[in-house]
SEFISE-498326 format. One record per residue: residue number from 1; z, y, x of N, C-alpha, C, O in turn. Coordinates in nm, 2 decimals, always signed. Layout:
NUM, Z, Y, X, Z, Y, X, Z, Y, X, Z, Y, X
...
//
This chain:
1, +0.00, -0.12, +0.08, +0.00, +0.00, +0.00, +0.00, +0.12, +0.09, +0.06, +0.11, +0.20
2, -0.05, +0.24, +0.06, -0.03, +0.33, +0.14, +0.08, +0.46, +0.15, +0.15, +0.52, +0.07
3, +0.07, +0.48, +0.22, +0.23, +0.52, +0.27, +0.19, +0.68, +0.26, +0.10, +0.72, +0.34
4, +0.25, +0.75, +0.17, +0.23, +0.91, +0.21, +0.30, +0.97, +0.35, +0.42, +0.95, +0.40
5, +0.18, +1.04, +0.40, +0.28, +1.13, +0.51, +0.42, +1.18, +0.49, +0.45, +1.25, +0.39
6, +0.48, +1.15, +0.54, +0.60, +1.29, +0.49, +0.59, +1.44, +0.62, +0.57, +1.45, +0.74
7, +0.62, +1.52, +0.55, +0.55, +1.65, +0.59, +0.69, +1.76, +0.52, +0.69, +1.82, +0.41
8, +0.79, +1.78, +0.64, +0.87, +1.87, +0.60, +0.82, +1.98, +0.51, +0.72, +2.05, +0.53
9, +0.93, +2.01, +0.36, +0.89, +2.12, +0.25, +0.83, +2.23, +0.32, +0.72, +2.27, +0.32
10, +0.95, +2.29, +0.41, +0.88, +2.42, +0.47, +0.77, +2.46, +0.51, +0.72, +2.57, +0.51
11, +0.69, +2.33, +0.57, +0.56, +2.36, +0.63, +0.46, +2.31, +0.51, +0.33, +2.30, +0.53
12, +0.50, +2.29, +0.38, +0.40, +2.24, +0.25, +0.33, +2.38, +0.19, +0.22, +2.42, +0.17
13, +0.49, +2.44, +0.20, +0.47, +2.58, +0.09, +0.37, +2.67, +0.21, +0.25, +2.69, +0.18
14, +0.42, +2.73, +0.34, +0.37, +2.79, +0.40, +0.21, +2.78, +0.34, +0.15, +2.68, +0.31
15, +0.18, +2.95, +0.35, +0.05, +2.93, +0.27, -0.04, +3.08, +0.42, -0.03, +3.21, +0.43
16, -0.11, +2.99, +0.49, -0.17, +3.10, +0.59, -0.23, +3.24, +0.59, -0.28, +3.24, +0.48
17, -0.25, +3.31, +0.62, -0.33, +3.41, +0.59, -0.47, +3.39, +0.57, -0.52, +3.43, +0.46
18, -0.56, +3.33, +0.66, -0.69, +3.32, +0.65, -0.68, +3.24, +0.52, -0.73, +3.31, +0.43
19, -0.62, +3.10, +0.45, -0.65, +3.02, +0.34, -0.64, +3.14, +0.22, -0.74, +3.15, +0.16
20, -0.56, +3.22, +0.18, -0.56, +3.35, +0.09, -0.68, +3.46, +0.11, -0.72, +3.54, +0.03
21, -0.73, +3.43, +0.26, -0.84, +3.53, +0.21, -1.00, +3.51, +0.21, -1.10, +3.59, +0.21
22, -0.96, +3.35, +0.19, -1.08, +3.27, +0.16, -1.06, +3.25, +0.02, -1.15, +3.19, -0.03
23, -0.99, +3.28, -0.04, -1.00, +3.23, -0.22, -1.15, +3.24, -0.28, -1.21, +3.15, -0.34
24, -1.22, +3.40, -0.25, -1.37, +3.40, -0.34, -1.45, +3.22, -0.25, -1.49, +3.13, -0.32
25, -1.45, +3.22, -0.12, -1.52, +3.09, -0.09, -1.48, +2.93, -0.13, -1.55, +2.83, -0.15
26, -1.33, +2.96, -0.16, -1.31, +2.80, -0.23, -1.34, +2.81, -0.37, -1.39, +2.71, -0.41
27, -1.33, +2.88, -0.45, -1.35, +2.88, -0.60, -1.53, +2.87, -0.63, -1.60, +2.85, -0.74
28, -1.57, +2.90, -0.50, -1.74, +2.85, -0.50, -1.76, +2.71, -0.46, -1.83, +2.63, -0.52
29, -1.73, +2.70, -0.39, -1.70, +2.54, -0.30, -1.61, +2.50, -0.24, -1.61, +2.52, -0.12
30, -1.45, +2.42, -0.32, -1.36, +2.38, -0.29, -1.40, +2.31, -0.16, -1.34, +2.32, -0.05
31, -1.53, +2.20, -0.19, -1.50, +2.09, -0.05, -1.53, +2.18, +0.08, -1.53, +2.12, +0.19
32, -1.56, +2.29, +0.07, -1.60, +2.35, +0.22, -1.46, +2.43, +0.26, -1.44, +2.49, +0.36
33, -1.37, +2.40, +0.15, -1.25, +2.49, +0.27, -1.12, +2.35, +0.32, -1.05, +2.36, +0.42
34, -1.12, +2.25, +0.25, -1.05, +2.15, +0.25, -1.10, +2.05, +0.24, -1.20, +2.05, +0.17
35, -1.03, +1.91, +0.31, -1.05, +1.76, +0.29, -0.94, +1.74, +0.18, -0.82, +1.74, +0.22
36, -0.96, +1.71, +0.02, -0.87, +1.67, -0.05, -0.81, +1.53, -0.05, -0.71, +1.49, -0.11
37, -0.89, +1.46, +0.04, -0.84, +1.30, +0.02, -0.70, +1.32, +0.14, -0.60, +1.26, +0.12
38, -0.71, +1.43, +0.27, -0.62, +1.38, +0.39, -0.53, +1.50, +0.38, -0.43, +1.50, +0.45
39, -0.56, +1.63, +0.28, -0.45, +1.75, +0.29, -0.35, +1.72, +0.23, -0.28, +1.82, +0.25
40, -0.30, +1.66, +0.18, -0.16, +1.57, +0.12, -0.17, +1.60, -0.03, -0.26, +1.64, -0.11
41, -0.01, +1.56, -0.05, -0.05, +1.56, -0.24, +0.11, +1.56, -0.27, +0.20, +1.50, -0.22
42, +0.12, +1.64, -0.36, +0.24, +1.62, -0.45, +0.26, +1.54, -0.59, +0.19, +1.55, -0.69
43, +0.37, +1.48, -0.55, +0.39, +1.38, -0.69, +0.46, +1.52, -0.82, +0.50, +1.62, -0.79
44, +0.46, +1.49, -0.93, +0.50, +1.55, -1.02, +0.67, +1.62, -0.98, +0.72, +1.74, -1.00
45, +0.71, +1.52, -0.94, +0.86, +1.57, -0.95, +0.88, +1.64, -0.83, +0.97, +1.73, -0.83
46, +0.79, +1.60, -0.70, +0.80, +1.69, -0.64, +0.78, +1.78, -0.67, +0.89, +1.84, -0.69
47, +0.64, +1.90, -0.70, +0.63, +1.94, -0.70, +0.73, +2.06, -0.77, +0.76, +2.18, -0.72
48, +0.80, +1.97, -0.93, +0.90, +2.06, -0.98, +1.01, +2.10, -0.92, +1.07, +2.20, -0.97
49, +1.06, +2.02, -0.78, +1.17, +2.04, -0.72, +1.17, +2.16, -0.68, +1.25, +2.24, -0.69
50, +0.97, +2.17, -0.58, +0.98, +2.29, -0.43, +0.99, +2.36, -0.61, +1.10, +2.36, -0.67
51, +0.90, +2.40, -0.66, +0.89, +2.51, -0.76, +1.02, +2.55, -0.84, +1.04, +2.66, -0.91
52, +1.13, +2.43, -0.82, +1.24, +2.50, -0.91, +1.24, +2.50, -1.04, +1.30, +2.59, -1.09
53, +1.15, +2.36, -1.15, +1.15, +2.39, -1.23, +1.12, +2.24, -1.31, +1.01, +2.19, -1.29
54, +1.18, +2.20, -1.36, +1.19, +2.07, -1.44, +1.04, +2.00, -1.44, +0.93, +2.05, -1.44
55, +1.06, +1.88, -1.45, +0.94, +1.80, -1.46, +0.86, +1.80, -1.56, +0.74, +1.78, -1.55
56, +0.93, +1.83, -1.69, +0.87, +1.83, -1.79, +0.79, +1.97, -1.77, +0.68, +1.96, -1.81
57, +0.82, +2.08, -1.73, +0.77, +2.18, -1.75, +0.58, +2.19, -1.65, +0.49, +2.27, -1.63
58, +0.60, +2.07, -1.62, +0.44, +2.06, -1.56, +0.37, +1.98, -1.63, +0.25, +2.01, -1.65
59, +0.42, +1.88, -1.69, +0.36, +1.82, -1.77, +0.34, +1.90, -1.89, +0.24, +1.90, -1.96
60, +0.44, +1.98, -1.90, +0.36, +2.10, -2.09, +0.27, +2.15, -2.03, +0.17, +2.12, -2.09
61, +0.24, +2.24, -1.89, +0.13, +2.29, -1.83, +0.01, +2.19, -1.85, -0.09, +2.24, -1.88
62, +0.02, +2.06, -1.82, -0.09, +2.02, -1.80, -0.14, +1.95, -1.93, -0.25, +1.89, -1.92
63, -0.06, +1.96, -2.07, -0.10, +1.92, -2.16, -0.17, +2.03, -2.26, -0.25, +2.02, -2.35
64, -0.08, +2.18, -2.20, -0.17, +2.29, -2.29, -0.30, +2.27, -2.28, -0.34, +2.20, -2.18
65, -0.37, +2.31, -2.37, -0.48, +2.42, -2.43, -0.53, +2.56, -2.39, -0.48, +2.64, -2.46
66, -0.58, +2.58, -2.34, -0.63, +2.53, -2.16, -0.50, +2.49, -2.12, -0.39, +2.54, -2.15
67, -0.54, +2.33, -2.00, -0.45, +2.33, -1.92, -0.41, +2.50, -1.81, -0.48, +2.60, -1.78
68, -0.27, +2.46, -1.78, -0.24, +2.56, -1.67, -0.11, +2.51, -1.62, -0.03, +2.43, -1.67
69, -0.12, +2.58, -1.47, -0.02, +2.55, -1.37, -0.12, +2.54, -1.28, -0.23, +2.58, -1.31
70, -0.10, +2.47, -1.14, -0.13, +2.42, -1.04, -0.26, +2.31, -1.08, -0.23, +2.21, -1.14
71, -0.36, +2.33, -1.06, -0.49, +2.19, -1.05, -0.43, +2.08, -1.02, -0.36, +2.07, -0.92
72, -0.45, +1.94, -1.10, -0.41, +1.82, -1.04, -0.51, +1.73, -1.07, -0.62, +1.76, -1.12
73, -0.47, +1.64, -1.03, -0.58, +1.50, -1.06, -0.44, +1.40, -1.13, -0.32, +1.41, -1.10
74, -0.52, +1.32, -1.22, -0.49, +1.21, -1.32, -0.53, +1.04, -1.23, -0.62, +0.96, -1.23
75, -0.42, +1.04, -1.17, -0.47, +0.88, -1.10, -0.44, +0.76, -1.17, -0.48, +0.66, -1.12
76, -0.36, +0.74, -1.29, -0.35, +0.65, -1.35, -0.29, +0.73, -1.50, -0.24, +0.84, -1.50
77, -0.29, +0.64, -1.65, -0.19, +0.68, -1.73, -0.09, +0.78, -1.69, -0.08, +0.88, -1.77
78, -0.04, +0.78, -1.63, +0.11, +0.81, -1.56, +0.16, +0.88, -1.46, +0.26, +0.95, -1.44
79, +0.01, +0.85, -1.38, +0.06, +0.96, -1.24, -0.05, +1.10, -1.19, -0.17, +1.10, -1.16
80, +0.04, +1.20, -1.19, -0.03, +1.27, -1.19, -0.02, +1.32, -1.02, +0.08, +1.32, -0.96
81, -0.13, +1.37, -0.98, -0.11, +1.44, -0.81, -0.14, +1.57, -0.81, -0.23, +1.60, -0.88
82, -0.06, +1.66, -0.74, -0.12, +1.78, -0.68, -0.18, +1.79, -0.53, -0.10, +1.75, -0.45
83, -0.26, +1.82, -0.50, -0.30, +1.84, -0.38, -0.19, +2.00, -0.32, -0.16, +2.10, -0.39
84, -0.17, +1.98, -0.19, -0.10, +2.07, -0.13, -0.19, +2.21, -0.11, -0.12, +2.32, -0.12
85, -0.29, +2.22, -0.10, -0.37, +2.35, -0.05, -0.43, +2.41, -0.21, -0.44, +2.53, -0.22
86, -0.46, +2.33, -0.33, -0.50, +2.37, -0.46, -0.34, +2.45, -0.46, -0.35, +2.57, -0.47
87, -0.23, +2.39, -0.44, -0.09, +2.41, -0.53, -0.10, +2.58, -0.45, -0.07, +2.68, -0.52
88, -0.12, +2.59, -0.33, -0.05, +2.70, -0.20, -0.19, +2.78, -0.30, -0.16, +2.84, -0.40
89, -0.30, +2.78, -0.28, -0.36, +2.87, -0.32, -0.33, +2.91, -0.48, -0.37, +3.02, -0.51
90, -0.27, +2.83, -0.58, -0.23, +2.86, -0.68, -0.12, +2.97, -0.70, -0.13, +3.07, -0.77
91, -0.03, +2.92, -0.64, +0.09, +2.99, -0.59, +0.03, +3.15, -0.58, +0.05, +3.25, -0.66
92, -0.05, +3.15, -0.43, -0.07, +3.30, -0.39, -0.15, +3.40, -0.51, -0.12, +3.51, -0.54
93, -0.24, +3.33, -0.56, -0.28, +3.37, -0.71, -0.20, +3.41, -0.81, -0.24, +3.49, -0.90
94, -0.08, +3.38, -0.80, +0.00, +3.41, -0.89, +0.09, +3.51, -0.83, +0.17, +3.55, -0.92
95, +0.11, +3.55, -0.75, +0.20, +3.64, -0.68, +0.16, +3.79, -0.68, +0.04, +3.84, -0.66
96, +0.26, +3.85, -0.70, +0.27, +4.02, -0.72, +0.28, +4.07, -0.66, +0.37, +4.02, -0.59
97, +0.24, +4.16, -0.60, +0.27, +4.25, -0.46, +0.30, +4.38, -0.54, +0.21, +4.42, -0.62
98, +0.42, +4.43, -0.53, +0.47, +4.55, -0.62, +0.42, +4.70, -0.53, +0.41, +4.81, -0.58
99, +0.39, +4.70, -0.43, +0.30, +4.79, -0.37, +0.14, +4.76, -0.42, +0.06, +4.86, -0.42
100, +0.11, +4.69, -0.44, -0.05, +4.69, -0.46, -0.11, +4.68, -0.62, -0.22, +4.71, -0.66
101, +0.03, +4.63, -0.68, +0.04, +4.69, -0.82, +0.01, +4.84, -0.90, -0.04, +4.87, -1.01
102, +0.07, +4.90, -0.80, +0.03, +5.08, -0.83, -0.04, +5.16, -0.85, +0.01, +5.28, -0.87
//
């Protein structure tokens, strides 16, 4: 069976500068900025842990109308994955800069 990496949280979330200021190039062609099979993957409950927010509350995201939350893939009934670079560019998309707000 295969064994996920383990890959300390702190270095998951870190999210680089160049990957944020490539967002217009991945939303044209995801496979040209990342390998999704080797950049890792978060299990559901992970993912609620780093985020701080119940398990269930990804699953209502991913059941709304449009889905929303983080991009995942459906690998069986049951399990759902986040890839680590979809979730970090999600994240920075969602973030406020209260100076650039103005």
């Amino acid at each position: 069976m295969y064994a996920r990496p383990r890959v300390p949280a702190v270095s998951r979330l870190s999210v680089p500068a160049p990957a944020v200021a490539a967002a217009p190039a991945y939303e044209a062609d995801p496979a040209a900025e990342f390998d999704l099979l080797h950049s890792g993957w978060y299990s559901t409950e992970e993912l609620a842990t780093l985020l701080k927010v119940d398990p269930s509350t990804l699953r209502r995201w991913r059941s709304a109308t449009p889905p929303q939350g983080p991009p995942f893939v459906q690998i069986a009934p049951r399990l759902y994955l986040y890839s680590i670079p979809d979730t970090q560019l999600w994240l920075a998309q969602k973030r406020t800069d209260p100076s650039e707000a103005a």
